[in-house]
C-alpha positions in Angstrom: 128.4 -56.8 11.8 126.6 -60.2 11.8 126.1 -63.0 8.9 123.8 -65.3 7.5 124.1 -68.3 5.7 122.5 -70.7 3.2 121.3 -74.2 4.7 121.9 -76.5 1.4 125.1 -75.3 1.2 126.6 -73.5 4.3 127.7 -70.9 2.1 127.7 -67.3 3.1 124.3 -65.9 2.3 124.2 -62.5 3.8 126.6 -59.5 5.7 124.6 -57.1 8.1 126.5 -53.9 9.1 125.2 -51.5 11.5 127.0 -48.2 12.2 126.0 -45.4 14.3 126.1 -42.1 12.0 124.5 -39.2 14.0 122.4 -38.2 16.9 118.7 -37.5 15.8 115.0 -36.6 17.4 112.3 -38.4 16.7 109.0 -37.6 17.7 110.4 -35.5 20.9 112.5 -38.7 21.3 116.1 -37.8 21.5 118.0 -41.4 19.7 120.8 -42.3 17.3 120.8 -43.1 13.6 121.8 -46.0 12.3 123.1 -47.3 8.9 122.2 -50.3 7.7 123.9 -52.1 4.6 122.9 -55.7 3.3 125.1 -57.4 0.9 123.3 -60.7 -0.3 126.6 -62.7 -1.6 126.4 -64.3 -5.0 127.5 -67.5 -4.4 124.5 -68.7 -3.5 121.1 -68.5 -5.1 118.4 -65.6 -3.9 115.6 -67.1 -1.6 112.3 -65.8 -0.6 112.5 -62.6 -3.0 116.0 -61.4 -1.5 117.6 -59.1 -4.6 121.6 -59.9 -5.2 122.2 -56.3 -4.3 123.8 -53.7 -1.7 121.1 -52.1 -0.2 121.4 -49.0 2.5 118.7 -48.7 4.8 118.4 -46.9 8.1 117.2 -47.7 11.8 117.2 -45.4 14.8 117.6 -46.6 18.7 118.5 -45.6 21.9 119.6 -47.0 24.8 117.4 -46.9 28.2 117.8 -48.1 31.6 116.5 -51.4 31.0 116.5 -51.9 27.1 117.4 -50.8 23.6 114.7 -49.6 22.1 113.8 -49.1 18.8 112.2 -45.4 17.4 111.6 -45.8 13.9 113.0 -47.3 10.9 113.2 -45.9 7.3 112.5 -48.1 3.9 112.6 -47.0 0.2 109.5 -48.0 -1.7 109.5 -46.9 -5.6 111.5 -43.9 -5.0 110.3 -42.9 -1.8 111.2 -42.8 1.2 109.1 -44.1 4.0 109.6 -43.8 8.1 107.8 -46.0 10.7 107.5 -45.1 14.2 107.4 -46.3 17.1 103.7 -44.5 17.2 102.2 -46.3 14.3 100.2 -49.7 14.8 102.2 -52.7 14.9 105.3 -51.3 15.2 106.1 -52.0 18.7 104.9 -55.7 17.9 107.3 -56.2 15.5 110.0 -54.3 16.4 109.7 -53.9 20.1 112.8 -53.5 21.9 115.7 -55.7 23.5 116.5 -56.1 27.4 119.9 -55.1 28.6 120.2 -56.3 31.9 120.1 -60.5 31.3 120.3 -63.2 34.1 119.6 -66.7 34.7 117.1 -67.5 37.7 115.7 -70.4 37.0 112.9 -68.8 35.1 113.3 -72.0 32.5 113.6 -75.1 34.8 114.4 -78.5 32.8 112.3 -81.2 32.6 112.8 -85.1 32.3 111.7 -85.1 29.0 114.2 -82.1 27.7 111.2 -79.2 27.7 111.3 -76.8 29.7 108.8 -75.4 32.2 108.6 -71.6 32.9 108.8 -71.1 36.9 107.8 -67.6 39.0 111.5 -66.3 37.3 111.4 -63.0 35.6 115.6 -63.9 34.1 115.7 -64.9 30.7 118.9 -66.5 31.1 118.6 -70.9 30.6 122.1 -71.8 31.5 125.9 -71.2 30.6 127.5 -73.1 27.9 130.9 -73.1 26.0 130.0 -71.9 22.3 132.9 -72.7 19.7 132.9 -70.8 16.1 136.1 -70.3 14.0 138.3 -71.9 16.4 137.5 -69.5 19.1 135.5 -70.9 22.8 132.9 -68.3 24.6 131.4 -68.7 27.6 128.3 -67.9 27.3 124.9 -67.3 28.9 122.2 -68.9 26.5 118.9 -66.9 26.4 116.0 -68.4 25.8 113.1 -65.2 24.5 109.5 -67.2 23.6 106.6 -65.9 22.3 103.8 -67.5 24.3 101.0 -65.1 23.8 100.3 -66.8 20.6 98.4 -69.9 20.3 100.6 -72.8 19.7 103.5 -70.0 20.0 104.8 -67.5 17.9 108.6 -66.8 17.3 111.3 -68.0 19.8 115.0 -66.5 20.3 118.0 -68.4 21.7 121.1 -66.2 21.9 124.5 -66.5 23.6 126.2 -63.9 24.9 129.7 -63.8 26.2 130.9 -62.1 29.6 131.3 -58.7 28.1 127.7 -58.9 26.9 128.1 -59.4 23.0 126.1 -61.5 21.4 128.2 -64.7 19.8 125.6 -66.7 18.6 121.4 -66.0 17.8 119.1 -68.5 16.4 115.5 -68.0 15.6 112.8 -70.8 16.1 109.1 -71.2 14.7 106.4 -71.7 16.8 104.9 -75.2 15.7 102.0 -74.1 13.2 103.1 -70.1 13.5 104.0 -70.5 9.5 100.5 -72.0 8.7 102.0 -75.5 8.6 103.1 -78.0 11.0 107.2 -77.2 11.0 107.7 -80.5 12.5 105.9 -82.7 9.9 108.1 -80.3 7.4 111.1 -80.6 9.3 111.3 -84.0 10.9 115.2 -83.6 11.5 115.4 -80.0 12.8 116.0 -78.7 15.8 113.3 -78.2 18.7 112.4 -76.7 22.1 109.6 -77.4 23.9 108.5 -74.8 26.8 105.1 -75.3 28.7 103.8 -77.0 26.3 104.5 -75.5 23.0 106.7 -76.6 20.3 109.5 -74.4 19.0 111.1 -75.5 15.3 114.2 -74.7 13.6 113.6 -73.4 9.9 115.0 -72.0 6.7 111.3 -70.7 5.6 113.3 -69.1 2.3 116.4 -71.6 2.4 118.4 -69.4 4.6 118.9 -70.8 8.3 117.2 -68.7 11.4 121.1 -68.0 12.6 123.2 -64.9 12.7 126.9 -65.3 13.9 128.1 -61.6 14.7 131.8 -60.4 14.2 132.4 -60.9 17.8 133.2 -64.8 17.5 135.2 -64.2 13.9 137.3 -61.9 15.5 136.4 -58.8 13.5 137.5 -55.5 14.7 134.8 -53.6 13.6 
C-alpha cells in the first residue's frame, strides 16, 4: 500500500493497494496477478484528468534472479477490457522492470559543486541516510535510478529503502526540458539533482508531488 499527496495543500491525494490474487501464465510466462485499487480522496480537488472514484485494475509480475519484472497489465477502456504485454512495443520502455539486488559502490561519486558524477560502478546505491515519516527513523540506502539515454535526461528515481529491503520513501524527478519546458525556470524553488551533466527537477506536473510514502514507514500491517 503506498500514498500520494497534493502539493498546495499536503492533503492526502491518493491510496495505491496492491495484493497478490492468483498465480497466472502469460504468454508461456509463468507470473502472479495482481490487484490494483486507486482511491483518489475527495478532499482535495482532481488534477490532470484523475476521476474522484475507486477504480480496480490489474498488473501481473514475477520475481527473477535479479529483478521484478513486469508481464502485462490490464486497463478498461469503454467497456472493454484491454491487456498489454510485455511483447507489445513500448511496453518494456515504460514499464520495464525493477532490480532486486541494490548496493552502493561508488557508482554516484559527489562532487564540489553537489552533482554527482557516474564512475566505472554498476550499484545504484548513493549513500545511507536516516529518513524520518510519522515519527518513525529508517535507515536507509538512498537509490539514485537516472534516465540518461535521453537528451537532456529523461525521468529520475530516488528511493530509500530500509535494511529489510522495503521501500520507505520514492520520489520521482523530471529531466530538465523532458516535459517540453524548462522545469527549472517553472520551478525555481524545487528540488534538483545534477548527474553528469544533466539536470533532474522536482514537479507536481498535475498538482500532485512526484512522492509515494508506502505503508512500511506508517506502520501499516498490510
Amino acid at each position: 500500500m503506498s500514498a500520494a499527496y497534493e502539493v498546495a495543500t499536503l492533503a492526502l491525494a491518493l491510496v495505491t493497494d496492491l495484493v497478490a490474487t492468483a498465480p497466472a501464465r502469460i504468454h508461456q510466462v509463468d507470473c502472479v496477478e495482481i490487484q490494483v485499487k486507486e482511491e483518489i480522496q475527495t478532499n482535495g480537488p482532481a488534477r490532470g484528468g484523475w476521476p474522484i472514484q475507486f477504480s480496480p485494475g490489474l498488473v501481473y509480475g514475477r520475481i527473477e534472479q535479479e529483478e521484478t519484472r513486469w508481464i502485462a497489465v490490464a486497463r478498461d477502456s469503454g467497456g472493454t477490457r484491454v491487456l498489454s504485454t510485455f511483447l507489445d512495443e513500448g511496453f518494456e520502455r515504460d514499464w520495464g522492470a525493477g532490480r532486486r539486488k541494490l548496493y552502493d559502490d561508488g557508482r554516484y561519486q559527489s562532487q564540489a559543486d553537489g552533482s554527482y558524477r557516474i564512475t566505472d560502478g554498476k550499484g545504484l546505491g548513493a549513500g545511507v541516510y536516516d529518513v524520518t515519516i510519522a515519527g518513525k527513523t529508517f535507515c536507509c540506502l538512498r537509490v539514485l535510478d537516472p534516465d540518461l539515454s535521453v537528451p537532456g535526461g529523461g525521468e529520475l528515481v530516488e528511493a530509500y529503502l530500509e535494511r529489510g529491503g522495503r521501500t520507505v520513501f520514492f520520489r520521482r524527478y523530471d529531466g530538465r526540458s523532458y516535459r517540453g519546458v524548462d522545469l527549472v525556470q517553472k520551478y525555481p524553488n524545487n528540488l534538483r539533482i545534477e548527474i553528469d551533466g544533466c539536470v533532474y527537477v522536482h514537479c507536481d506536473c498535475t498538482g500532485r508531488a512526484h512522492d509515494t510514502i508506502t505503508n512500511t514507514p506508517l506502520g501499516l500491517d498490510v
